[in-house]
Biopython code that builds the backbone (N, CA, C, O; Angstrom):
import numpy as np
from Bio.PDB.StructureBuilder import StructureBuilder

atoms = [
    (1, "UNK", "N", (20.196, 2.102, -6.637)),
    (1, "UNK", "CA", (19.592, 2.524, -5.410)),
    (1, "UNK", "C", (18.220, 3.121, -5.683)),
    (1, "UNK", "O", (17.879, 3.762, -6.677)),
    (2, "UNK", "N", (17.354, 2.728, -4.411)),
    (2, "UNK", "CA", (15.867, 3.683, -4.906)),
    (2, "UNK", "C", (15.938, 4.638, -4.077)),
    (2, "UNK", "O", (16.515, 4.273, -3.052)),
    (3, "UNK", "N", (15.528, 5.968, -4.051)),
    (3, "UNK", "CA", (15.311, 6.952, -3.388)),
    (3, "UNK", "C", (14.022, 6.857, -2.950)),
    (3, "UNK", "O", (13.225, 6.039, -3.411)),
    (4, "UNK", "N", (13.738, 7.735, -1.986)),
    (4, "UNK", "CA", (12.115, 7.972, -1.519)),
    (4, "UNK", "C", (11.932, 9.489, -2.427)),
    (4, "UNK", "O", (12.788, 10.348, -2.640)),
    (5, "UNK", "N", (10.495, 9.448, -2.855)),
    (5, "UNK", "CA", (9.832, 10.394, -3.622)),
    (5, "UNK", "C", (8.342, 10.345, -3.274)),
    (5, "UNK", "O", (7.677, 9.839, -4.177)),
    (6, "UNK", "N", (7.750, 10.677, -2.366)),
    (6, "UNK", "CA", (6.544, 10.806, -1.733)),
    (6, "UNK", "C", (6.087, 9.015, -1.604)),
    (6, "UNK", "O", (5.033, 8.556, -2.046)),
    (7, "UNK", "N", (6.853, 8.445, -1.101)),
    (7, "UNK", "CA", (6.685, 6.876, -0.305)),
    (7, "UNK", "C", (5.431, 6.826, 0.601)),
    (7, "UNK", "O", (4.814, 7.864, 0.841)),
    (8, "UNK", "N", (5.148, 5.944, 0.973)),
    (8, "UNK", "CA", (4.275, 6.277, 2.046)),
    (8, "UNK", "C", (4.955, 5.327, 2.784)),
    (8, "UNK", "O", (5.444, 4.303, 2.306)),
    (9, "UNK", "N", (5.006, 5.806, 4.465)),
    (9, "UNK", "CA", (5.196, 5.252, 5.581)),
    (9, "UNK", "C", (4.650, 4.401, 5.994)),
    (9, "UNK", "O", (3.457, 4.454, 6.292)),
    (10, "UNK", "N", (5.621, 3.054, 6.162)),
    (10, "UNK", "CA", (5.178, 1.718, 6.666)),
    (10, "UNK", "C", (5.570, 1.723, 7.718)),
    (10, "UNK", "O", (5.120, 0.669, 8.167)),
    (11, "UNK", "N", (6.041, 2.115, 8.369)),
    (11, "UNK", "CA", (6.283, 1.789, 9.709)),
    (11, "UNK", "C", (6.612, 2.921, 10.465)),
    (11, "UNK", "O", (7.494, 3.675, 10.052)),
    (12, "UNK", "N", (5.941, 3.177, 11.671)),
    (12, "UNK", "CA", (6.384, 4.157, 12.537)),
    (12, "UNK", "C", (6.781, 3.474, 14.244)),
    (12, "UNK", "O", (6.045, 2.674, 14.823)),
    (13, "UNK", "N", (7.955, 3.959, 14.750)),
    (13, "UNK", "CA", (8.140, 3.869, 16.305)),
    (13, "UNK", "C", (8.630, 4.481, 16.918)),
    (13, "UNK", "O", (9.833, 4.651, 17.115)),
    (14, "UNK", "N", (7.285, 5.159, 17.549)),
    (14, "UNK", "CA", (7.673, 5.899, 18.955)),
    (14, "UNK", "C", (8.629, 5.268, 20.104)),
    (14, "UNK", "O", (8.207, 4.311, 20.755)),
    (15, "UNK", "N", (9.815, 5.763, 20.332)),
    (15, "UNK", "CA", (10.016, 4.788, 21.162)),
    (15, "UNK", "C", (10.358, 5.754, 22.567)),
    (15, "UNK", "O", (9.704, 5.072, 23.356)),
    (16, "UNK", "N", (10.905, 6.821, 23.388)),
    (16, "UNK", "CA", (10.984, 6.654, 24.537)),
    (16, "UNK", "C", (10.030, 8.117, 24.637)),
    (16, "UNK", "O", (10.124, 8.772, 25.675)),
    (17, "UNK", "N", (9.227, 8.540, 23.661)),
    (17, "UNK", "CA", (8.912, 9.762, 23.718)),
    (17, "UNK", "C", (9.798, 10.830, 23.250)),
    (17, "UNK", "O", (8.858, 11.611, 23.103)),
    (18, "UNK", "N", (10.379, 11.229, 23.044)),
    (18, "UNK", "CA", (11.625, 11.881, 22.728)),
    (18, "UNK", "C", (11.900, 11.451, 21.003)),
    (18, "UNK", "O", (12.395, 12.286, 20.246)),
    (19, "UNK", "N", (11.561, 10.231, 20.578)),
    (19, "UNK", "CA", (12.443, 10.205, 19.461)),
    (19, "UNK", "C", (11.392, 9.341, 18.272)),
    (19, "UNK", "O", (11.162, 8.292, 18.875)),
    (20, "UNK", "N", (10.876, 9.278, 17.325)),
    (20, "UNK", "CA", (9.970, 8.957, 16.469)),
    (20, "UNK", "C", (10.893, 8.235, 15.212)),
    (20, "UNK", "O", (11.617, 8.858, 14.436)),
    (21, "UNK", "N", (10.702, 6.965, 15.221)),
    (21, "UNK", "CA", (11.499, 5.939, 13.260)),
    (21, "UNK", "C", (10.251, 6.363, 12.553)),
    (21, "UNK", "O", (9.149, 6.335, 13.101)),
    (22, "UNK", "N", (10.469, 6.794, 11.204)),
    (22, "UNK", "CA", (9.599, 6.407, 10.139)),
    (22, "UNK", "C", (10.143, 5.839, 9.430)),
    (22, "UNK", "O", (11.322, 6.189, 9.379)),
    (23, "UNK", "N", (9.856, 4.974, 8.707)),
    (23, "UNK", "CA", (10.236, 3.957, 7.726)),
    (23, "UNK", "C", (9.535, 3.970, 6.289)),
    (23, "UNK", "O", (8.315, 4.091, 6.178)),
    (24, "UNK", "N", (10.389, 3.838, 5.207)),
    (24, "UNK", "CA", (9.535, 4.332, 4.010)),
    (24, "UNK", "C", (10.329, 2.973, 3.679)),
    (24, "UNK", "O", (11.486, 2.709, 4.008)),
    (25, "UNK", "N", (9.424, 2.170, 2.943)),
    (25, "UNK", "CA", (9.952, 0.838, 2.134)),
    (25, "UNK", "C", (10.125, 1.106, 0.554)),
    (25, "UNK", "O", (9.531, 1.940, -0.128)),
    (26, "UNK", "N", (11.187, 0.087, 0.123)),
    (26, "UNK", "CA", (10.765, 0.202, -1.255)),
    (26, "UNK", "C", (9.592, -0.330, -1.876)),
    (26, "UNK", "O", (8.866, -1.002, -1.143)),
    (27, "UNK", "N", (9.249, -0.176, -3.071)),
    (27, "UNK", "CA", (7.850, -1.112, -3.562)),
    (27, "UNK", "C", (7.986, -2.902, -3.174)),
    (27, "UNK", "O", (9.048, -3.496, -2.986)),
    (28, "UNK", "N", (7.160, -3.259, -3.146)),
    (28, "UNK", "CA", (7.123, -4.528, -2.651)),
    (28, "UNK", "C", (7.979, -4.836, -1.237)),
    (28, "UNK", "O", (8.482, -5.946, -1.063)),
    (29, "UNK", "N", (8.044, -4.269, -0.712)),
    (29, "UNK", "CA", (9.158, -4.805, 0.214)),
    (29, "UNK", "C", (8.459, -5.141, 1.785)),
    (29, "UNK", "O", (8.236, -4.108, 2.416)),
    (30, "UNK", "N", (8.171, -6.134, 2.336)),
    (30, "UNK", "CA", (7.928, -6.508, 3.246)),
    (30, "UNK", "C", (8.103, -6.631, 4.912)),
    (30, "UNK", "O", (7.445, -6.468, 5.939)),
    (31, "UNK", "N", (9.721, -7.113, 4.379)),
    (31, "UNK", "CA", (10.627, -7.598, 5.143)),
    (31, "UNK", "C", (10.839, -6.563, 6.253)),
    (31, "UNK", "O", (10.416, -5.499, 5.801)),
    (32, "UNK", "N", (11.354, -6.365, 7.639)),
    (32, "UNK", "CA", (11.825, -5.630, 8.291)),
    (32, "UNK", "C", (13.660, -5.622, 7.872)),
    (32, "UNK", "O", (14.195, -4.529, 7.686)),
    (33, "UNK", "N", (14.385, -6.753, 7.774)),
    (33, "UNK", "CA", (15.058, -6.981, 7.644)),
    (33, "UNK", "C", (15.927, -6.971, 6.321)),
    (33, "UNK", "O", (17.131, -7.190, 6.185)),
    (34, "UNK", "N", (14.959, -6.653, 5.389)),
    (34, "UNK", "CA", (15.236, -6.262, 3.840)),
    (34, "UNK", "C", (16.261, -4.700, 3.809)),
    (34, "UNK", "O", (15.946, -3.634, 4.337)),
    (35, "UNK", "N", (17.207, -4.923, 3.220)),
    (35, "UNK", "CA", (18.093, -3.410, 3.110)),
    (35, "UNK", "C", (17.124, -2.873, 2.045)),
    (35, "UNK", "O", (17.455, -2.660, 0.879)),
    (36, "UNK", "N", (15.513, -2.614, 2.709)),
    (36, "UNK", "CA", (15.696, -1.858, 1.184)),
    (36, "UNK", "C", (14.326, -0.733, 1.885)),
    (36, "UNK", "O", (13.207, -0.514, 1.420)),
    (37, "UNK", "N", (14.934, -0.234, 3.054)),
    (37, "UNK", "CA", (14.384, 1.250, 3.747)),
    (37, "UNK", "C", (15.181, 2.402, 3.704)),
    (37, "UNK", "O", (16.395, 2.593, 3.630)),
    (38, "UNK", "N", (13.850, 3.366, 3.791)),
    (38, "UNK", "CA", (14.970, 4.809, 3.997)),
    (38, "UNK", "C", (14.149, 4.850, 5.190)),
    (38, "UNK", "O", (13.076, 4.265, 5.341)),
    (39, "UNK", "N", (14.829, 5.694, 6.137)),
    (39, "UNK", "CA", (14.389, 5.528, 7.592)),
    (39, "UNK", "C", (14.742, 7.350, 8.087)),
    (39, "UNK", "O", (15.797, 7.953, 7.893)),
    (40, "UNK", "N", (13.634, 7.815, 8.671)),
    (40, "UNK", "CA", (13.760, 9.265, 9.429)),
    (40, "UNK", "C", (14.073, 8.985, 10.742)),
    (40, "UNK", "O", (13.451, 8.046, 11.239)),
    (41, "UNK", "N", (15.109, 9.725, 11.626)),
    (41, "UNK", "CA", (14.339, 9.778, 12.901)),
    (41, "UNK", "C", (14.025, 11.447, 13.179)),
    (41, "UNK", "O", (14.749, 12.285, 12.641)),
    (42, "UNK", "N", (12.964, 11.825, 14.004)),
    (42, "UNK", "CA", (12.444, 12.868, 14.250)),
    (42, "UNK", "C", (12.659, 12.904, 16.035)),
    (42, "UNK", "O", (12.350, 12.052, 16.867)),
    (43, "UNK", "N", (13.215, 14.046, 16.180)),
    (43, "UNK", "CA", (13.512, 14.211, 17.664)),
    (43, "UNK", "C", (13.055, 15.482, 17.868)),
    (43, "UNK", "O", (13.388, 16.548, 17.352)),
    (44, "UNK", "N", (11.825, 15.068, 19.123)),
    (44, "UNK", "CA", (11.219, 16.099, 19.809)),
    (44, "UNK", "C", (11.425, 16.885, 21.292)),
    (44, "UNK", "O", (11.518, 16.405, 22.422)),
    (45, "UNK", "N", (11.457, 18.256, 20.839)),
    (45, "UNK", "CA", (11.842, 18.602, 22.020)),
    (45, "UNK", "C", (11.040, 18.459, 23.201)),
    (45, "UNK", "O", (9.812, 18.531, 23.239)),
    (46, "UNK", "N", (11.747, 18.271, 24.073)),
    (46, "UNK", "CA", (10.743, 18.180, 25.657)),
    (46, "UNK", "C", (9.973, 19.106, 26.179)),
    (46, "UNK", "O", (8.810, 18.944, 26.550)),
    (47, "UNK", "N", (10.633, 20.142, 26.220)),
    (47, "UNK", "CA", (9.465, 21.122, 26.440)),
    (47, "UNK", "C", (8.702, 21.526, 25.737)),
    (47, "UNK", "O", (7.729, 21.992, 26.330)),
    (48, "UNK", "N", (8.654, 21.586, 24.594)),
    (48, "UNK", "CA", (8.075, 22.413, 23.600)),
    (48, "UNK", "C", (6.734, 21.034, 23.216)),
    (48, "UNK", "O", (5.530, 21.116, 22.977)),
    (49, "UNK", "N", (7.493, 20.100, 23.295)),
    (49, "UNK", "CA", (6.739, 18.693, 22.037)),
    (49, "UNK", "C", (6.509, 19.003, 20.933)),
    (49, "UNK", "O", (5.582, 18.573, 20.248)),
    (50, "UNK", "N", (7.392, 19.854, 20.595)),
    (50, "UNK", "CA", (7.443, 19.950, 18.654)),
    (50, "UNK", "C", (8.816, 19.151, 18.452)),
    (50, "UNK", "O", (9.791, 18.955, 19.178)),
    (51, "UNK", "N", (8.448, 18.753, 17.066)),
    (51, "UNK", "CA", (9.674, 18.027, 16.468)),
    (51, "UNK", "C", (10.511, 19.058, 16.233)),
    (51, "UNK", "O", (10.184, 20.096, 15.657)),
    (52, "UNK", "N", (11.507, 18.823, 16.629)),
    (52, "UNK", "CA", (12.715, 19.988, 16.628)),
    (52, "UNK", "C", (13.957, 19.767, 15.089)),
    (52, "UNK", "O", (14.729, 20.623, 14.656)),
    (53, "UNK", "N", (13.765, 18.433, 14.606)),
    (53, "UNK", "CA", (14.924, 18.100, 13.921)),
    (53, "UNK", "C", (14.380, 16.802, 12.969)),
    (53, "UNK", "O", (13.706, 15.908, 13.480)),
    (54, "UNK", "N", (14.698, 16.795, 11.720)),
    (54, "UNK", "CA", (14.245, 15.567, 11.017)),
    (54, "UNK", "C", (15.315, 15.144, 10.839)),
    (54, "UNK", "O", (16.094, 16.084, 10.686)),
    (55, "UNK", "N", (16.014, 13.767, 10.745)),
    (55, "UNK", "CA", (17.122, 13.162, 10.303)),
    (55, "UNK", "C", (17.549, 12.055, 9.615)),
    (55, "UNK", "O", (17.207, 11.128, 10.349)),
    (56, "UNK", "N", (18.197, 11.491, 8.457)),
    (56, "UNK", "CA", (18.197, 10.652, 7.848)),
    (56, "UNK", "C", (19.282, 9.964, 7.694)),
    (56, "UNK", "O", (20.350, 10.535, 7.474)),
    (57, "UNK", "N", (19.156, 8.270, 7.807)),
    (57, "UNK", "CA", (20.287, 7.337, 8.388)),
    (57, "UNK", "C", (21.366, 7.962, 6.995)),
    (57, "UNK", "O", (21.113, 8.114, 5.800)),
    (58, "UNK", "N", (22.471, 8.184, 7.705)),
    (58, "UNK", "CA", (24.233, 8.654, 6.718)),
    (58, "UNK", "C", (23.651, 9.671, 6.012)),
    (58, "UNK", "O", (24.185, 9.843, 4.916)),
    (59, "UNK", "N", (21.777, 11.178, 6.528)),
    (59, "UNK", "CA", (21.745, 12.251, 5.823)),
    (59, "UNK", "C", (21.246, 11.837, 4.401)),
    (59, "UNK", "O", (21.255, 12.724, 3.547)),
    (60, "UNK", "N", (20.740, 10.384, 3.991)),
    (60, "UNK", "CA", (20.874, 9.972, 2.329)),
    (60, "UNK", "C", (19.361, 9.596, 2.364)),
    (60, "UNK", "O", (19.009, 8.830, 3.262)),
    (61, "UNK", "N", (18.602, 9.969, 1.646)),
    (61, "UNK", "CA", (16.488, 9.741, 1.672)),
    (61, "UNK", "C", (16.526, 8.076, 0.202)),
    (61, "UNK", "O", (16.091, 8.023, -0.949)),
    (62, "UNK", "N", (17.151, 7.187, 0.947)),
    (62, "UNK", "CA", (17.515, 6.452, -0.018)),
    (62, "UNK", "C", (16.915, 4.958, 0.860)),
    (62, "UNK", "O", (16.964, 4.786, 2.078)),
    (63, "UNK", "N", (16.457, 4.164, 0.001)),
    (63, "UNK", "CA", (16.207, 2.692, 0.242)),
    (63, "UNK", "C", (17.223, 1.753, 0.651)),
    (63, "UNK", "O", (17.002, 0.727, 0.007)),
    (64, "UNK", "N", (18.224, 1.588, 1.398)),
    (64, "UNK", "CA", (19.439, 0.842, 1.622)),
    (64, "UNK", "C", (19.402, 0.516, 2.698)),
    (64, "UNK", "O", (20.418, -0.134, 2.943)),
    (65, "UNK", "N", (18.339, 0.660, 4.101)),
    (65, "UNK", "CA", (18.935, 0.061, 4.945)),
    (65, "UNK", "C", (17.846, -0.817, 5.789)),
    (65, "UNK", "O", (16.818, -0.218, 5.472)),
    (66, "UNK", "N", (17.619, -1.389, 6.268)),
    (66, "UNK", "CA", (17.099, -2.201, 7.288)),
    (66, "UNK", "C", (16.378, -2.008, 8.560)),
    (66, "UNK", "O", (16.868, -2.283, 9.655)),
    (67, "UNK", "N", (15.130, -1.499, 8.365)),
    (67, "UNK", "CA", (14.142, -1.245, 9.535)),
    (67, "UNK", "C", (14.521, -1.596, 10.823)),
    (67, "UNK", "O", (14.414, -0.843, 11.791)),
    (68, "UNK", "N", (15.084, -3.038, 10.861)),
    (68, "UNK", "CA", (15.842, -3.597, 11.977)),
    (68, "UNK", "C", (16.338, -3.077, 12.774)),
    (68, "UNK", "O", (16.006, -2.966, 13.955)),
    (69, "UNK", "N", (17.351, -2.620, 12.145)),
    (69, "UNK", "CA", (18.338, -1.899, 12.714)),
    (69, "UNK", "C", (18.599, -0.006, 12.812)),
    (69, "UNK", "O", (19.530, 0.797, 12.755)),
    (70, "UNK", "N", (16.974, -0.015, 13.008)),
    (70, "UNK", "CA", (17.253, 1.800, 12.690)),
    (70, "UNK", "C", (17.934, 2.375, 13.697)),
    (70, "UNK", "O", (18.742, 3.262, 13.420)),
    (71, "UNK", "N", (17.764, 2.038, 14.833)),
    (71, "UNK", "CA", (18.688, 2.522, 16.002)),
    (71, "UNK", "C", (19.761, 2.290, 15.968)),
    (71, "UNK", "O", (20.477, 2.781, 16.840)),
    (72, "UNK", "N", (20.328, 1.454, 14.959)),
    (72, "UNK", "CA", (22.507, 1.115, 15.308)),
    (72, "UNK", "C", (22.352, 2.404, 14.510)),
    (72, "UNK", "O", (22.679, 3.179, 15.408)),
    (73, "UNK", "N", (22.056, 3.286, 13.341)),
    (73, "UNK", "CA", (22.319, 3.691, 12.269)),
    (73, "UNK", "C", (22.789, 5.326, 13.286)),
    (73, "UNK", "O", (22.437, 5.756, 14.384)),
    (74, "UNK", "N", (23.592, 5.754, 12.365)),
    (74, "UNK", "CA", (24.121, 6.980, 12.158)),
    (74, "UNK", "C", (23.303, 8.123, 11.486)),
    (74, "UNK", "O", (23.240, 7.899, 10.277)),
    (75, "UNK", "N", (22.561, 9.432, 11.888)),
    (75, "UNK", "CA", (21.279, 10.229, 11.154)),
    (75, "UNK", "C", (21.876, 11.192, 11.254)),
    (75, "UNK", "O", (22.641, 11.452, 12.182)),
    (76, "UNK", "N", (21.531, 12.160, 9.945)),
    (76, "UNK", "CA", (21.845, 13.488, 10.078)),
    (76, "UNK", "C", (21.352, 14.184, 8.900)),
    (76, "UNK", "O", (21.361, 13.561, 7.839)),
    (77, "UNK", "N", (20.907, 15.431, 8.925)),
    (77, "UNK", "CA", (20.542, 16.079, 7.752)),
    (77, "UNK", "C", (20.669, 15.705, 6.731)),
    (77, "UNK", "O", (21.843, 15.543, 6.400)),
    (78, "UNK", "N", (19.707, 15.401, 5.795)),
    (78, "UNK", "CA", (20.020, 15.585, 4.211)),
    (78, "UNK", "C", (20.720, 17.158, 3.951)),
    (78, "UNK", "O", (20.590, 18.206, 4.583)),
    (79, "UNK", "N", (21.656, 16.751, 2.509)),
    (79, "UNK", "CA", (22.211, 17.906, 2.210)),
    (79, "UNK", "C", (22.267, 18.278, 0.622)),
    (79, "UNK", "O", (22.769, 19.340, 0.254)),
]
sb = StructureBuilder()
sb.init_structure("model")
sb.init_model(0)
sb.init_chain("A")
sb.init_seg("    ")
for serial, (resi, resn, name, xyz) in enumerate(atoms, 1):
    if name == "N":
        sb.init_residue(resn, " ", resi, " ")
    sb.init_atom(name, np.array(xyz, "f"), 0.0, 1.0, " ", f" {name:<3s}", serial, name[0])
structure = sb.get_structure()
């Protein structure tokens, strides 16, 4: 498995206001569809518009899953 260790972000989506994907790829990796992202989501509060919470698909800052699909995924604190 690759971990993220200061990655840089390939992909970001805002999507209803409320909720922000970042996507960190592994080296070379292109693909959206490649299992080989670690993916944040960041959820902002409404009133405030500060990010209230950072979260990571199964809590794990690891290259395994698929940009694709960041929204089916399950997020929660690293621990």
């Amino acid at each position: 498995m690759i971990y993220v260790s200061k990655g840089v972000c390939a992909r970001i989506d805002p999507t209803d206001g409320s909720v922000i994907y970042r996507g960190y790829p592994a080296a070379g990796t292109t693909s959206e569809v490649a299992p080989s992202w670690a993916i944040s989501r960041q959820t902002i509060d409404s009133v405030s518009g500060v990010i209230s919470q950072e979260e990571w698909v199964n809590g794990r800052l690891e290259c395994a899953y698929k940009w694709c699909s960041r929204a089916d995924y399950t997020y929660s604190i690293p621990k």
